[in-house]
C-alpha positions as CSV (number, residue, x, y, z in Angstrom):
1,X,0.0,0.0,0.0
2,X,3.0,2.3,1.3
3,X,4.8,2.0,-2.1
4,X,1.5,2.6,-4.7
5,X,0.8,6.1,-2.4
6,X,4.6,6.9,-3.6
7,X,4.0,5.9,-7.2
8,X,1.0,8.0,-7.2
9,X,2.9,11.3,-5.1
10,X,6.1,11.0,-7.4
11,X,3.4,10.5,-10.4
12,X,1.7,13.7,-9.5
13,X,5.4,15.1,-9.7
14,X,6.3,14.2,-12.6
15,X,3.4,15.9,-14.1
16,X,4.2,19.2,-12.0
17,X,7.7,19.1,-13.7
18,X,6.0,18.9,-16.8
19,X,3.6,21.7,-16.1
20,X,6.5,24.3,-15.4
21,X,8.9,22.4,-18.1
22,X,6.2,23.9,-20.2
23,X,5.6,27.0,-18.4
24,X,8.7,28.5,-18.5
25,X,9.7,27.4,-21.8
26,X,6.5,29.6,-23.0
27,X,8.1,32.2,-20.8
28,X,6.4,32.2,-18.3
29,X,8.9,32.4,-15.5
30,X,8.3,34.0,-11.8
31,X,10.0,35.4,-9.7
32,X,10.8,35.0,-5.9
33,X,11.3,38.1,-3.9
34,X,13.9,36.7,-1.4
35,X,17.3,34.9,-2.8
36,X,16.9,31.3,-1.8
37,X,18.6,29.9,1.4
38,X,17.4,26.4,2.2
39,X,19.0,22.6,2.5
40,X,22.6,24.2,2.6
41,X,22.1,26.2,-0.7
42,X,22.5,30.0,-1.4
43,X,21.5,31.6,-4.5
44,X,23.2,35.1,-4.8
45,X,24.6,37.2,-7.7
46,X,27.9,37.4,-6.0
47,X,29.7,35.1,-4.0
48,X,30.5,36.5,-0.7
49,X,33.7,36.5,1.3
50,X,33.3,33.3,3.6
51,X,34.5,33.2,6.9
52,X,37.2,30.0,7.4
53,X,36.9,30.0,11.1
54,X,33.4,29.2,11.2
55,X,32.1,26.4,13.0
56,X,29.9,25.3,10.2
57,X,30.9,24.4,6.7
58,X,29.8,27.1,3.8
59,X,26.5,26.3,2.2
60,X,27.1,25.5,-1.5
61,X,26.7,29.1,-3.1
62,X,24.7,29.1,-7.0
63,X,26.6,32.2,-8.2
64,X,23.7,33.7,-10.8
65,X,22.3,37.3,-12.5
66,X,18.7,35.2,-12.2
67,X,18.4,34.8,-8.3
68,X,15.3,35.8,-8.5
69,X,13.7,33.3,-11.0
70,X,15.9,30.6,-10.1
71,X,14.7,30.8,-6.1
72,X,11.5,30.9,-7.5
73,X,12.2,27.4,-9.7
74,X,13.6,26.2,-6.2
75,X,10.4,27.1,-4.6
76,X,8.4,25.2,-6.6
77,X,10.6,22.5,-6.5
78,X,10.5,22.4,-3.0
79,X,6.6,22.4,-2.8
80,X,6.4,19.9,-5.1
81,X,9.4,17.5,-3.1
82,X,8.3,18.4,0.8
83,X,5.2,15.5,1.2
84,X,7.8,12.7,0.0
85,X,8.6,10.1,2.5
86,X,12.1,11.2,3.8
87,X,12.2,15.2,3.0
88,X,14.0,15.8,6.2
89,X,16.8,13.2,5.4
90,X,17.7,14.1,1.6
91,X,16.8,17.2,1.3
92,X,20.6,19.0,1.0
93,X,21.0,15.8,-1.5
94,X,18.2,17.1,-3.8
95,X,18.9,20.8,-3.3
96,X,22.8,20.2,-3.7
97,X,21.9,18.3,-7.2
98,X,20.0,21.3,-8.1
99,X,22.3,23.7,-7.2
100,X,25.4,21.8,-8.5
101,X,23.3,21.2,-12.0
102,X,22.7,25.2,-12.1
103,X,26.5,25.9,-11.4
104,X,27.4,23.3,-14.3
105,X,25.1,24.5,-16.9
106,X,26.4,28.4,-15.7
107,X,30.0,27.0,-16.2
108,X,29.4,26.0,-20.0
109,X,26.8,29.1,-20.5
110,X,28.4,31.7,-18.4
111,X,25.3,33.9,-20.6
112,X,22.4,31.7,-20.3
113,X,18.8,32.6,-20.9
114,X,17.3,32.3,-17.6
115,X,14.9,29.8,-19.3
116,X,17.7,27.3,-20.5
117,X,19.1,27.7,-16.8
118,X,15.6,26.9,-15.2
119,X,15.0,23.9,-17.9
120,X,19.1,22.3,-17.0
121,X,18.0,21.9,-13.4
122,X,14.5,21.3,-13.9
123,X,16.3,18.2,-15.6
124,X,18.0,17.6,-12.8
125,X,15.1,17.0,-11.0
126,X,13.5,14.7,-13.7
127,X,16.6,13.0,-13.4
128,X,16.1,12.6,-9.5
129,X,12.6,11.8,-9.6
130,X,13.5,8.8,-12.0
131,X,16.2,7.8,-9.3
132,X,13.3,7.9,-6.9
133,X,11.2,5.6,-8.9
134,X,14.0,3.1,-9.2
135,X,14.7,3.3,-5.6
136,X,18.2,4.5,-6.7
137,X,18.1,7.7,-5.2
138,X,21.8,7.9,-3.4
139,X,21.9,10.4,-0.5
140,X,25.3,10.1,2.0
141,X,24.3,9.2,5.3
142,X,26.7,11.4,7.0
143,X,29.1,14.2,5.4
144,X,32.0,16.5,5.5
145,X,31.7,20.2,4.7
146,X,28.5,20.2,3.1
147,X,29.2,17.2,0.8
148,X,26.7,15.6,-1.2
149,X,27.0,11.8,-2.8
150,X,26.8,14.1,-6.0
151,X,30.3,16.0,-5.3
152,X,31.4,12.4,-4.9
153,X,30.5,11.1,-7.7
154,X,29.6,13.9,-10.5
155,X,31.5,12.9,-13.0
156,X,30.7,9.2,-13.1
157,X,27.7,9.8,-16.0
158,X,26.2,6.2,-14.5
159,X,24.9,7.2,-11.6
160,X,22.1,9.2,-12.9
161,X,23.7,12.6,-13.6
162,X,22.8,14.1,-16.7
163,X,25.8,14.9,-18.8
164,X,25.7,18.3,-21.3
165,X,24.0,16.7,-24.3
166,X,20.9,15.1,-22.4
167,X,20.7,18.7,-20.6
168,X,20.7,20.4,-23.9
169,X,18.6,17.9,-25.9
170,X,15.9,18.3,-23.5
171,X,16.2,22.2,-23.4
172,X,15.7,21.6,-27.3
173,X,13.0,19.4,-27.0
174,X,10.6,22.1,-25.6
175,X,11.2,24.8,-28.2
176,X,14.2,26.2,-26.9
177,X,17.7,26.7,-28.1
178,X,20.2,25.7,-25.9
């Protein structure tokens, strides 16, 4: 019974990831109006001095001219992630995905269209909620200085992270040039 109520849940988000896949690639994008700061992510337009003798390890900072849209795409994201059975345990997992996807699409498209940038990590989370599915969803049970299994592991293309082409083909596949 447990496991058909999370085929219907990750069902239902699969089709929310669709909706705004479709949304924003009609260009219809919002916009938050606080810079996201949730699950060990910061989204800022400049990356701020950090402070070595902290206690706590820096959050993982997404470095972007679209804070506000992209905290807005993390605020959906969120909403549509938070009922899942485990939030509270994988949460910096998912968030530190989305974040790291955003920072790798940025890193080949310093210029990106703040569409093509919401569609890469949009990806991401189809990519995620696929994992999910397959009960292959990898989160570290315990980590150093904000790591996630994704830092680990990010360029082994196996594991479930999408590589440039499979970002770009799906970017393509709504419309968009990537």
């Amino acid at each position: 019974m447990e496991v058909e109520r999370i085929k219907v849940t990750l069902a239902k988000i699969v089709a929310n990831l669709e909706k705004l896949s479709s949304e924003i690639a009609s260009g219809h994008v919002g916009r938050s109006s606080e810079p996201w700061q949730g699950a060990d992510v910061v989204i800022t337009e400049d990356l701020p001095v950090i402070q070595s003798d902290s206690f706590y390890p820096a959050p993982r900072f997404v470095v972007t001219k679209h804070v506000g849209q992209l905290s807005w795409l993390f605020e959906n994201l969120r909403d549509a992630f938070n009922n899942l059975e485990g939030y509270g345990f994988w949460k910096e997992e998912f968030f530190g995905r989305l974040g790291n996807a955003a920072t790798r699409y940025l890193s080949r498209q310093p210029n990106a269209k703040v569409e093509t940038l919401l569609l890469a990590v949009i990806h991401e989370a189809f990519c995620i909620t696929e994992e999910m599915e397959g009960g292959n969803f990898t989160v570290l049970p315990v980590t150093i200085n904000n790591g996630i299994y994704d830092d680990i592991f990010k360029e082994i293309e196996t594991e479930g992270l999408a590589d440039q082409s499979e970002v770009d083909d799906f970017i393509k596949s709504l419309g968009i040039d990537a």
